[in-house]
C-alpha positions as CSV (number, residue, x, y, z in Angstrom):
1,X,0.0,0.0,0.0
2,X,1.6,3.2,-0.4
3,X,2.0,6.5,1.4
4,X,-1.6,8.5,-0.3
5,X,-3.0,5.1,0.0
6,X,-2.3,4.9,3.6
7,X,-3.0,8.7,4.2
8,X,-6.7,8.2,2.7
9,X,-7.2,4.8,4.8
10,X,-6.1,6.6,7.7
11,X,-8.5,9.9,7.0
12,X,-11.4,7.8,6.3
13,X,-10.9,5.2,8.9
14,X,-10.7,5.1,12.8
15,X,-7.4,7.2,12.5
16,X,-9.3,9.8,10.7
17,X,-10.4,11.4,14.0
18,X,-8.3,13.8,15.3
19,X,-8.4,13.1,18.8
20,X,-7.3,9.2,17.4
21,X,-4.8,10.6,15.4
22,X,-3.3,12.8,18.5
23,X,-3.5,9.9,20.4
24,X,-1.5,7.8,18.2
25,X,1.2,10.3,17.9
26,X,1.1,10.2,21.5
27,X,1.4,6.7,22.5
28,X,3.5,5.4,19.2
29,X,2.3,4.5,16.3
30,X,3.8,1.1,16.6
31,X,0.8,0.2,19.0
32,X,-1.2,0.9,15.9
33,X,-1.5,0.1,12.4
34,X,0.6,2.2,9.9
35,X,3.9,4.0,9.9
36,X,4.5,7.5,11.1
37,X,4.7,9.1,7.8
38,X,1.4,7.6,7.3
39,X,0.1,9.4,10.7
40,X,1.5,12.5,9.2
41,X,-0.2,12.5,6.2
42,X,-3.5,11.4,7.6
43,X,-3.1,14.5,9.8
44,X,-2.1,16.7,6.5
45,X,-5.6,15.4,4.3
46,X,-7.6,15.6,8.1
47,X,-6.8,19.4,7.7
48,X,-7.5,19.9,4.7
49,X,-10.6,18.3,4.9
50,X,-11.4,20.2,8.3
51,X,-10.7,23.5,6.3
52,X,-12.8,22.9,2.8
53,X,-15.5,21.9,5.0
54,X,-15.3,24.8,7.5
55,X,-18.5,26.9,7.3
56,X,-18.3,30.6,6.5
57,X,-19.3,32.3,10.0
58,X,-22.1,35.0,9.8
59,X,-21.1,38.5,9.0
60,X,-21.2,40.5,11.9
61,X,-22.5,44.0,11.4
62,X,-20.9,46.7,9.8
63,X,-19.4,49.3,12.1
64,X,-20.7,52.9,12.2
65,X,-18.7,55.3,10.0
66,X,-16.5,57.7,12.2
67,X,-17.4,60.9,13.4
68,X,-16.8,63.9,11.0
69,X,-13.9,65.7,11.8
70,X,-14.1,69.6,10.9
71,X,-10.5,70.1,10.7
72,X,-8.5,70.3,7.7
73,X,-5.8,68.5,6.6
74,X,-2.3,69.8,6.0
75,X,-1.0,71.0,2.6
76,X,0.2,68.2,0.5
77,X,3.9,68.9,1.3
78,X,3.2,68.8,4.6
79,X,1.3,65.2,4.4
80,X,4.5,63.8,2.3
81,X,6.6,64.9,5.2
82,X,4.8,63.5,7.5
83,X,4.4,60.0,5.6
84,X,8.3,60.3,5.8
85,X,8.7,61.2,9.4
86,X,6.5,57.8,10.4
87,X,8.3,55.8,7.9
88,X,11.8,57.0,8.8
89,X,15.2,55.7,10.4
90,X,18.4,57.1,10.1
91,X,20.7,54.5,9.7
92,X,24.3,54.7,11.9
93,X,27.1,55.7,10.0
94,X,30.7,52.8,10.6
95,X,31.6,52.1,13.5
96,X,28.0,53.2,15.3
97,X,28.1,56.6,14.3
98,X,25.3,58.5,13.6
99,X,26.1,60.0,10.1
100,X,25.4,63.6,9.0
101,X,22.0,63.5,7.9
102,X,18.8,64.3,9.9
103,X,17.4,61.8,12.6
104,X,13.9,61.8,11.1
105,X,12.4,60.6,14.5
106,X,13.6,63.2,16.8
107,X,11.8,65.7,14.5
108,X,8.7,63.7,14.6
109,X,7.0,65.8,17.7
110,X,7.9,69.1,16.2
111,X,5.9,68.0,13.0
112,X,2.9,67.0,15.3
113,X,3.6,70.3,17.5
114,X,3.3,72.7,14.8
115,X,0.1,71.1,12.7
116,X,-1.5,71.1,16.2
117,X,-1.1,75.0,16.4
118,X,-2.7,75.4,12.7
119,X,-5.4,73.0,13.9
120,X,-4.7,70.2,11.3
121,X,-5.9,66.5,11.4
122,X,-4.4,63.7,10.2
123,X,-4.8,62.6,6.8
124,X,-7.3,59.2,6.7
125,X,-4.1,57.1,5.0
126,X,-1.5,58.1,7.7
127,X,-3.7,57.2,10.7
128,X,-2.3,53.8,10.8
129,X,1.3,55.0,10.9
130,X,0.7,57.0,13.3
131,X,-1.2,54.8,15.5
132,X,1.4,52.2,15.2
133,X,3.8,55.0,15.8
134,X,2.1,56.1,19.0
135,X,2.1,52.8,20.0
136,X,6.1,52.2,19.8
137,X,6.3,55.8,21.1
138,X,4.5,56.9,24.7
139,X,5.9,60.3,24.4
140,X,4.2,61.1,21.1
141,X,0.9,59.5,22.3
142,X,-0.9,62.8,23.5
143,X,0.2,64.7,20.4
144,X,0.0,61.7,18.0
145,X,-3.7,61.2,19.2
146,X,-5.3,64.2,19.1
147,X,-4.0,64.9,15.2
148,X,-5.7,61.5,14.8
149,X,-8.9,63.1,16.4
150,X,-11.9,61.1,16.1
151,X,-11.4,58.5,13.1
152,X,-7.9,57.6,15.3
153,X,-10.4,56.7,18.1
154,X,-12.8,54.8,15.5
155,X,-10.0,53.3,14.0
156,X,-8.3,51.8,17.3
157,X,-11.5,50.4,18.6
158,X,-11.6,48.1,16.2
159,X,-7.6,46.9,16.6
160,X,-6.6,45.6,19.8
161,X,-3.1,46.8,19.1
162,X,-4.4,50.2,19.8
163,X,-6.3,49.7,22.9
164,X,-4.0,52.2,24.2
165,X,-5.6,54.8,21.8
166,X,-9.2,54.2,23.7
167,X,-7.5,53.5,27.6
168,X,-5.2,56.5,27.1
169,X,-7.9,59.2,27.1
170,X,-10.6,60.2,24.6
171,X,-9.2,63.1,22.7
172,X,-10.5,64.3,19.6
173,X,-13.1,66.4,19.0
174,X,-16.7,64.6,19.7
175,X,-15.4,62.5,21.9
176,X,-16.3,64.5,25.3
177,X,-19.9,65.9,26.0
178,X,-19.6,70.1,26.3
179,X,-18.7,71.1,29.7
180,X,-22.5,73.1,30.1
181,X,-23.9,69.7,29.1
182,X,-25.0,68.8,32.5
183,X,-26.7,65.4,31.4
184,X,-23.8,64.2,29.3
185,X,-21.3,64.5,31.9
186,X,-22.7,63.1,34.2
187,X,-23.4,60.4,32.4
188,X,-19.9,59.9,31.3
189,X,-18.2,60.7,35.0
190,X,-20.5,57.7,36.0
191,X,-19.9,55.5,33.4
192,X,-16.7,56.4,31.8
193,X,-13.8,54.6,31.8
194,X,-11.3,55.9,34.2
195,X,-9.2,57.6,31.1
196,X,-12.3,59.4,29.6
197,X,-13.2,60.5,33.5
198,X,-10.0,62.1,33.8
199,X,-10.3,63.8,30.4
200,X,-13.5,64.8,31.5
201,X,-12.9,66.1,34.8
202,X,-10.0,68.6,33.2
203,X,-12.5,70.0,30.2
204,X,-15.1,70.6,33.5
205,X,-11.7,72.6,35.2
206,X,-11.3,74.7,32.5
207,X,-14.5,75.8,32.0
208,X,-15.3,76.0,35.8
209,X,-13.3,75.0,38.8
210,X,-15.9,75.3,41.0
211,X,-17.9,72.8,38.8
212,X,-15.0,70.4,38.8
213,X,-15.1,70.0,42.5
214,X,-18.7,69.6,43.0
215,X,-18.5,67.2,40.0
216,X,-15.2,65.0,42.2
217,X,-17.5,65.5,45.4
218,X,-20.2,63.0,43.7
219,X,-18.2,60.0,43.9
220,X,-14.8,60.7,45.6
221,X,-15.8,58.5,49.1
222,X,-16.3,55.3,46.5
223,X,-13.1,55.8,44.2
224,X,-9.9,53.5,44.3
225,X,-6.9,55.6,46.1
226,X,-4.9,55.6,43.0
227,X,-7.8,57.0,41.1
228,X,-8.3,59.6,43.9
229,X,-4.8,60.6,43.3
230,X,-5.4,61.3,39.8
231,X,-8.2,62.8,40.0
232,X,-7.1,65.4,42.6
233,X,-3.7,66.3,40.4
234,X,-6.5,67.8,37.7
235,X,-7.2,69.9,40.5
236,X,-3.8,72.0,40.0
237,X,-5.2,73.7,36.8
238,X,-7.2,77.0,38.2
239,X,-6.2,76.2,41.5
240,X,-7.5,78.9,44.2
241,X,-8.6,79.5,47.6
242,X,-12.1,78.2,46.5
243,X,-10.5,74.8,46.4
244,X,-9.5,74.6,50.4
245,X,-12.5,73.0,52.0
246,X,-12.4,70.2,49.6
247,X,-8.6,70.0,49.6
248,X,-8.8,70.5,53.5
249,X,-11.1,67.3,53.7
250,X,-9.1,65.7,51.7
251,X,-6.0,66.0,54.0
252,X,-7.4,63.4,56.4
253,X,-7.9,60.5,53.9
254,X,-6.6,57.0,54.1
255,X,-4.5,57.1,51.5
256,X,-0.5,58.6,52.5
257,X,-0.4,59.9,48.8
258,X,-3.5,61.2,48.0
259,X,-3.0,63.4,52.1
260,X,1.0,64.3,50.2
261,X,-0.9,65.5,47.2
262,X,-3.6,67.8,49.3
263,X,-0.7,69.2,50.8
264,X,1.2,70.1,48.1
265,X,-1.9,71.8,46.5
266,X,-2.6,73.7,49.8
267,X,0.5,75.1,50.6
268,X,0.6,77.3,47.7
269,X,-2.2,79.0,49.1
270,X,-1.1,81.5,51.1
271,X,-4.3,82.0,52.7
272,X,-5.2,78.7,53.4
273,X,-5.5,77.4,57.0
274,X,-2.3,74.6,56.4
275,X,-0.1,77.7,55.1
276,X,-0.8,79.1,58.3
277,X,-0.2,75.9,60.1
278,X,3.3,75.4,58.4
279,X,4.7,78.9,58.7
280,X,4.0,78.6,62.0
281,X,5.5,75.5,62.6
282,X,8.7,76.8,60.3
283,X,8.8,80.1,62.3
284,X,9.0,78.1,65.4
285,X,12.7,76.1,64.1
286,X,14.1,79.1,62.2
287,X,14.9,82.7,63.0
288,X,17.6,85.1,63.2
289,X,18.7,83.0,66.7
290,X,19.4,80.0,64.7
291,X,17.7,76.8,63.3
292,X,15.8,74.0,65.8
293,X,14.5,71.2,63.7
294,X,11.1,69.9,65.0
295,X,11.9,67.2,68.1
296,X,9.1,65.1,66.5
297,X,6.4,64.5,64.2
298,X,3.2,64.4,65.9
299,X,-0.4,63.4,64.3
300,X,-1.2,67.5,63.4
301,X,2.2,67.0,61.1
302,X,1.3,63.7,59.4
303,X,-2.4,65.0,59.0
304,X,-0.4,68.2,56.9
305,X,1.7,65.7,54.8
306,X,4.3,65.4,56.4
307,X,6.4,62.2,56.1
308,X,7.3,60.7,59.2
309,X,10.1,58.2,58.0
310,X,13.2,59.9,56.2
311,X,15.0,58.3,53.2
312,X,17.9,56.5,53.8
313,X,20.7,58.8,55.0
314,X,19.0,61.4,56.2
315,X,18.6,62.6,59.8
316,X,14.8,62.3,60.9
317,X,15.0,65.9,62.3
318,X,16.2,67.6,59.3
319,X,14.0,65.4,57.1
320,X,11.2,67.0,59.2
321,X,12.1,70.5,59.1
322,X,12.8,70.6,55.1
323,X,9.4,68.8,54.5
324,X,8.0,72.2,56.8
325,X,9.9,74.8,55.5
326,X,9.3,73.5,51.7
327,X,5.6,73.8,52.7
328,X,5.4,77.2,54.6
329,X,4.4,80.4,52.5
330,X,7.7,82.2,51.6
331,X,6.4,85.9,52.6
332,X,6.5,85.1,56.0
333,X,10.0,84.9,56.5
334,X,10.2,88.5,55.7
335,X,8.8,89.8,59.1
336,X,10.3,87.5,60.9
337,X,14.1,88.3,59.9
338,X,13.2,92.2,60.2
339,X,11.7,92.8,56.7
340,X,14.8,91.1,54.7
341,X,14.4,90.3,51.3
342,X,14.8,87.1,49.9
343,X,18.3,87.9,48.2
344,X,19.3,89.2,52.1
345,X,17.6,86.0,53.8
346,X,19.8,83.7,51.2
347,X,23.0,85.7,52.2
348,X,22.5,85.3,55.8
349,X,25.2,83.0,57.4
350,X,23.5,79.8,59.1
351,X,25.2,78.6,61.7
352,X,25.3,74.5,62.9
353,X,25.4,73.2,59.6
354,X,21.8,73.9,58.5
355,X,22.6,76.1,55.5
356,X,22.4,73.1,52.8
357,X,18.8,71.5,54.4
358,X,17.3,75.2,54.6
359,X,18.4,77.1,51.1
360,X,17.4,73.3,49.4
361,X,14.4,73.7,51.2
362,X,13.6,77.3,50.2
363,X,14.4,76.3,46.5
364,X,11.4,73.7,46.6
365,X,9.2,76.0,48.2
366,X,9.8,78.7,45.0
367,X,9.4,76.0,43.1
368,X,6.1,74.9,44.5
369,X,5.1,78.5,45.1
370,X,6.6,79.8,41.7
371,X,8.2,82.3,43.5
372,X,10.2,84.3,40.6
373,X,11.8,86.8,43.4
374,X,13.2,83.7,45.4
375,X,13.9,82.1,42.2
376,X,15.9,84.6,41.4
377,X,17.6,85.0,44.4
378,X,18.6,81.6,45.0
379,X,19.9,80.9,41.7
380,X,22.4,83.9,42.4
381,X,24.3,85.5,39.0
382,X,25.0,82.9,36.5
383,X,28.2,83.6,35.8
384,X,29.4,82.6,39.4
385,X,30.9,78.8,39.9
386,X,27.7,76.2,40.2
387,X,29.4,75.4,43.5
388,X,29.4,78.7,45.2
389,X,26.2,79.9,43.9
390,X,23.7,81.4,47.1
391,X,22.3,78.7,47.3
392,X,22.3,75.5,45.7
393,X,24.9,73.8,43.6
394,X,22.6,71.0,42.2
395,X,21.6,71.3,38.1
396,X,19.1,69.6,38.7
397,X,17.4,72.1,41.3
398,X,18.5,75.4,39.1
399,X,16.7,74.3,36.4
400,X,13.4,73.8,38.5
401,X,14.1,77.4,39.6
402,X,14.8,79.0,36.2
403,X,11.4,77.3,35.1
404,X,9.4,79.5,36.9
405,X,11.3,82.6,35.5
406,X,9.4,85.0,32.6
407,X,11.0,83.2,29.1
408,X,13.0,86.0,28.3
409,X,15.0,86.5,31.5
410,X,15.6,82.5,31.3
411,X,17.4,82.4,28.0
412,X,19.4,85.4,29.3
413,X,20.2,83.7,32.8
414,X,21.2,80.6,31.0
415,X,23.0,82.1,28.2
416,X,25.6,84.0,30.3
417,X,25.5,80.5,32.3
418,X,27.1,79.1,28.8
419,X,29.2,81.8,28.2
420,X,30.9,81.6,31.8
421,X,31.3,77.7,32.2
422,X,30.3,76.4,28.9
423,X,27.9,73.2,27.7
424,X,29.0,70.6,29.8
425,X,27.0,71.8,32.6
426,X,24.3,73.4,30.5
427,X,22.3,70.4,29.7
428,X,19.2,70.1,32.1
429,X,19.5,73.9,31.9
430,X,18.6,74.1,28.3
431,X,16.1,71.9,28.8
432,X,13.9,74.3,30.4
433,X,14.5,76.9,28.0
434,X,11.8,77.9,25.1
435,X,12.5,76.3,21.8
436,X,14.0,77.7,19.9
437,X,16.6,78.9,21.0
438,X,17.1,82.6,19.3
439,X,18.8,85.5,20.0
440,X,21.3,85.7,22.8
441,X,21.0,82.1,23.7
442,X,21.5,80.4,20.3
443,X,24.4,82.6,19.6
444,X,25.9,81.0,23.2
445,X,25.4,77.7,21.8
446,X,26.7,77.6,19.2
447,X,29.9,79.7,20.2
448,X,30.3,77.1,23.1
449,X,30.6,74.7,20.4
450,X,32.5,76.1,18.2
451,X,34.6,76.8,21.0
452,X,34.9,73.2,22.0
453,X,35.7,72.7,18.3
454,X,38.7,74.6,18.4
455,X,39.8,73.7,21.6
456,X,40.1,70.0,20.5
457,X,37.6,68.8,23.0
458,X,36.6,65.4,23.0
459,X,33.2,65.5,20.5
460,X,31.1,62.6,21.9
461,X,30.9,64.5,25.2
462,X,28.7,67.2,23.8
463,X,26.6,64.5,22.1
464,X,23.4,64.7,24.1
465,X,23.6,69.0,23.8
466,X,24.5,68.6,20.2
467,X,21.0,66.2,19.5
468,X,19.5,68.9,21.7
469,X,20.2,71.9,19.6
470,X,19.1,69.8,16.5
471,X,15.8,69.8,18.1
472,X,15.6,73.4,19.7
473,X,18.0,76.1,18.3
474,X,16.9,78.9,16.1
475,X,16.8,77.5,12.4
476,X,18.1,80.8,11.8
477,X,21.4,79.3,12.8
478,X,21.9,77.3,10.0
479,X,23.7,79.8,8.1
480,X,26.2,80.5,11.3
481,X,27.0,76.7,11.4
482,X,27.6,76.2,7.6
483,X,31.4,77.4,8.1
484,X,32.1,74.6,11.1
485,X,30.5,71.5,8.6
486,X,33.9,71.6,6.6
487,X,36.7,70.7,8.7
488,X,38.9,67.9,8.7
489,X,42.4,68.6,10.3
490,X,42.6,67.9,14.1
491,X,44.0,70.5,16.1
492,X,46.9,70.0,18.3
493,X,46.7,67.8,21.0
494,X,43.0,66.5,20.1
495,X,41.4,63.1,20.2
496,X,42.3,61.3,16.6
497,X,39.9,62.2,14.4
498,X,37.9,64.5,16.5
499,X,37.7,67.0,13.8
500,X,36.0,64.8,11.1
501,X,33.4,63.8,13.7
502,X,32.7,67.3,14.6
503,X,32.9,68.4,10.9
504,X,30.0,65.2,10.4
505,X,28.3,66.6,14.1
506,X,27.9,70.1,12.6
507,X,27.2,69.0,8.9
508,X,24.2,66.4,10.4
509,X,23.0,69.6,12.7
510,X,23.0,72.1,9.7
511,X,20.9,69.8,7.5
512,X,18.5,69.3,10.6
513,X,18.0,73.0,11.1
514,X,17.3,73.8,7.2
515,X,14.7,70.5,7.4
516,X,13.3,71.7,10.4
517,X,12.4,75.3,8.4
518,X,11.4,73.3,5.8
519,X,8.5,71.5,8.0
520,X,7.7,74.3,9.0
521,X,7.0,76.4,5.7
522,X,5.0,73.1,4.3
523,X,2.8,73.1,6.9
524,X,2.0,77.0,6.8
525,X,-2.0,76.9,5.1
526,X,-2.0,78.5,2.1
C-alpha cells in the first residue's frame, strides 16, 4: 500500500479522528496500524478536509462610519513629510556613528507640535502610521492622538493593538460631552472609563473650577486611592482658595499619597488654614537666633503631609524640618528676619550646619510656590561657579528654579550661564528653555561649540547638547554653522579624528536645522 494510500485509509478510517490521530502520535504509532509518515499524512488530508468543510461564520455588522472631523488636513507637502517622518530611520554611520543626515524621528513631535497649532488632522491614510507610531512611542501618544482626532479613536477600537488609543484618554473632538452639558457629563463621569473621566474632569476645570469639585465631590468616598490621586492632580489647573475646603477634607484620607498630594496643592495658598499651620511650625525652628529642627512629628504634622520616615541617610530631624519649610508660604519669612528680602535672607550665614537643608528647602518651596523673586535670588548670577552659587549647587534644582522665571529672563540667565562655564554643565538647563533657542541664547550655543571645536575637545561628550540643539535652536542658525561643517584637520593635542566627527556633528545639525524650516513652511496653510 503506499504512502496516499495509507494517508486516505487513515483519513477515512478510525485514525481519521483527530483526537485518534493525537492519540496515536502520543502513544506510538507502533501500538497501531501504519507507519508514522502515514500518521502525518492522515493528519495533513484531516486538515485539509477540516478547512474545505469549515463553514463561512455570519457576518457581523458593519461598524458605524467615524465621526466627521471639521478640521483640515495639511498642505500636501506637509502630508509627504509627514508619511516620511513615520516611515523613517536614520541609519548609523561605521563604527555606530550617527552619520550627517537628519534623525527623522527626533523631528517627529515638532511635526505633530506645529500642525497642532494650525489645527490640522491627520490625513485618513497616515492614521495607521501613526497609531502604530504612538504605540512604539508613549511620548508622542498625546500629540499623535489628538491629530488623529476622532477617526484615530474609531480606527483603534476596532484593533486591539491600539487599545491604548481608547484607555489613554478620549481626545479628539466629539469624543467629550460640552462642559455646560449637565446630562452628558454626568453620564460619562458615572460610566466612563477611568481615562475618559479624567479627560473629563480637566475639560469641566477649565471651564469652571468650581464645577470640577462639585463634579469630584459625587463619587470621591467610592473611588480607588490611586484613582483619587489622579483625580485630585486635575485639580492644579485654576487652583485657588475656592479649592480649600475640599482639599482641607481631603487632608485626612486613608491614603498617605492622595493626604502628600492635598498638601502640596494647599501650601501654595497663602491664605489657606495649612499655610498658616506650616509657617508657623517653620517660624517656630528658624529665626535670626538659629535653626531647631522639629523634636518630633506628631499626628497634626502627618495630617499636613508630612512624612514621618526619612530616606535612607537622612537625619529624621532635618527630614522634618525641610518637609515644613518647603511647605510654609515664603512671605512670611520677611517679618520674621526684620523685613529682609529674599536675596538678604539667602546671604544670611547659618550657623550649625543647617545652610544646605534650609536654602534646598527654600528652592522647593519657590518652586512649588513659583516664586520668581526667590527664584531669582537663589539661583544667584550665572556667571558665578555652580558650586558657590547662594544657594544650591545641584543642576538639577536650578533648572526647577529657572522654570518659573518670565522666558526671556531664562534664556538670558542661561545664556551668560554658557558663556561663563560652557555646555558641559548646561544640559538640564537648556532643557527648560523655550524652543527655539534665538537670539542671545542660540548665539551662546553655538559659540560654546564652536569653542569646544577649536579647543580640540573630545566630541562625543557634547553628544546629548549637540541632538539637543538639533531639536531646539533657532533654524536661523543654519547659516552660522555652515562654516564649522567643513573641517577635517585635528587640532593640536585633540582626540584622533575629532575633527571629522565634529565636521560630520555640525554637517548632520545644519541639514536638521534647514529640514526643520522646511517643515515648517510646508505646513504654513496656504
Amino acid at each position: 500500500m503506499d504512502t496516499a494510500t495509507q494517508a486516505d485509509t487513515a483519513a477515512g478510517t478510525g485514525c481519521g479522528d483527530w483526537e485518534e490521530l493525537v492519540g496515536a502520535a502520543l502513544l506510538g504509532t507502533e501500538r497501531r496500524q501504519g507507519s508514522p509518515e502515514a500518521l502525518l499524512d492522515a493528519a495533513a488530508v484531516l486538515t485539509v478536509r477540516r478547512r474545505a468543510g469549515l463553514r463561512p461564520a455570519e457576518a457581523g455588522p458593519r461598524p458605524e462610519p467615524a465621526a466627521r472631523d471639521p478640521r483640515p488636513v495639511p498642505p500636501e507637502a506637509a502630508r509627504r513629510r509627514l508619511a516620511q517622518l513615520l516611515a523613517g530611520r536614520t541609519a548609523a554611520g561605521s563604527g555606530g556613528r550617527r552619520g550627517s543626515a537628519p534623525d527623522l524621528t527626533e523631528l517627529l513631535p515638532q511635526w505633530l507640535a506645529a500642525a497642532a497649532r494650525h489645527g490640522y488632522r491627520a490625513p485618513a491614510a497616515l492614521v495607521p502610521a501613526l497609531l502604530d507610531t504612538a504605540r512604539a512611542r508613549s511620548d508622542l501618544r498625546p500629540q499623535a492622538l489628538a491629530l488623529a482626532g476622532v477617526r484615530g479613536l474609531w480606527l483603534a477600537r476596532l484593533n486591539p493593538d491600539w487599545r491604548f488609543a481608547v484607555r489613554g484618554g478620549a481626545g479628539g473632538a466629539g469624543e467629550l460631552p460640552a462642559a455646560t452639558d449637565a446630562a452628558g457629563v454626568e453620564l460619562l463621569w458615572q460610566e466612563g472609563l477611568f481615562a475618559e473621566r479624567v479627560a473629563l474632569l480637566g475639560l469641566v476645570r477649565a471651564h469652571s473650577a468650581a464645577a470640577a469639585v462639585r463634579l469630584l465631590e459625587t463619587t470621591w468616598a467610592t473611588e480607588r486611592a490611586e484613582d483619587r490621586l489622579m483625580f485630585l492632580d486635575s485639580l492644579r489647573l485654576g487652583l485657588s482658595e475656592e479649592d480649600e475646603p475640599f482639599l482641607e477634607a481631603a487632608l485626612g484620607d486613608r491614603s498617605r499619597n492622595v493626604r502628600a498630594t492635598a498638601a502640596e496643592l494647599l501650601s501654595p495658598l497663602p491664605r489657606s488654614a495649612l499655610a498658616g499651620r506650616m509657617a508657623e511650625r517653620a517660624l517656630a525652628c528658624v529665626g535670626p537666633e538659629g535653626v531647631t529642627p522639629p523634636a518630633e512629628c506628631d499626628a497634626g504634622m502627618l495630617r499636613d503631609g508630612v512624612v514621618k520616615r526619612p530616606p535612607a541617610g537622612r537625619g529624621e530631624r532635618a527630614w522634618w524640618l525641610g518637609q515644613i519649610v518647603e511647605a510654609a508660604p515664603l512671605s512670611c519669612w520677611r517679618e520674621r528676619f526684620g523685613g529682609l528680602g529674599p536675596a538678604e535672607l539667602v546671604a544670611l550665614p547659618v550657623a550649625e550646619g543647617w545652610a544646605e537643608e534650609l536654602h534646598a528647602a527654600w528652592c522647593r518651596a519657590a518652586v512649588r510656590q513659583q516664586d520668581p523673586q526667590w527664584s531669582h535670588a537663589l539661583l544667584g548670577p550665572a556667571s558665578a561657579p555652580p558650586a558657590a552659587g547662594p544657594a544650591t549647587a545641584s543642576l538639577a534644582e536650578r533648572a526647577k528654579l529657572l522654570s518659573i522665571l518670565p522666558e526671556e529672563e531664562r534664556a538670558e540667565w542661561v545664556a551668560e550661564f554658557i558663556r561663563a562655564h560652557g555646555l558641559s554643565e548646561a544640559f538640564q538647563l537648556l532643557g527648560v528653555c523655550l524652543v527655539p533657542w534665538a537670539g542671545a541664547l542660540g548665539r551662546a550655543v553655538v559659540d560654546a561649540l564652536d569653542t569646544a571645536r577649536e579647543a580640540g575637545s573630545y566630541p562625543w561628550s557634547f553628544s546629548g547638547v549637540m541632538g539637543l540643539a538639533e531639536r531646539c535652536l533657532d533654524p536661523a542658525e543654519a547659516d552660522r554653522l555652515e562654516s564649522l561643517t567643513t573641517g577635517t584637520e585635528d587640532p593640536p593635542d585633540a582626540s584622533a579624528g575629532a575633527a571629522a566627527y565634529w565636521a560630520e556633528a555640525f554637517q548632520r545639525l545644519t541639514a536638521t536645522l534647514r529640514l526643520r524650516a522646511a517643515m515648517l513652511t510646508e505646513l504654513t496653510p496656504p
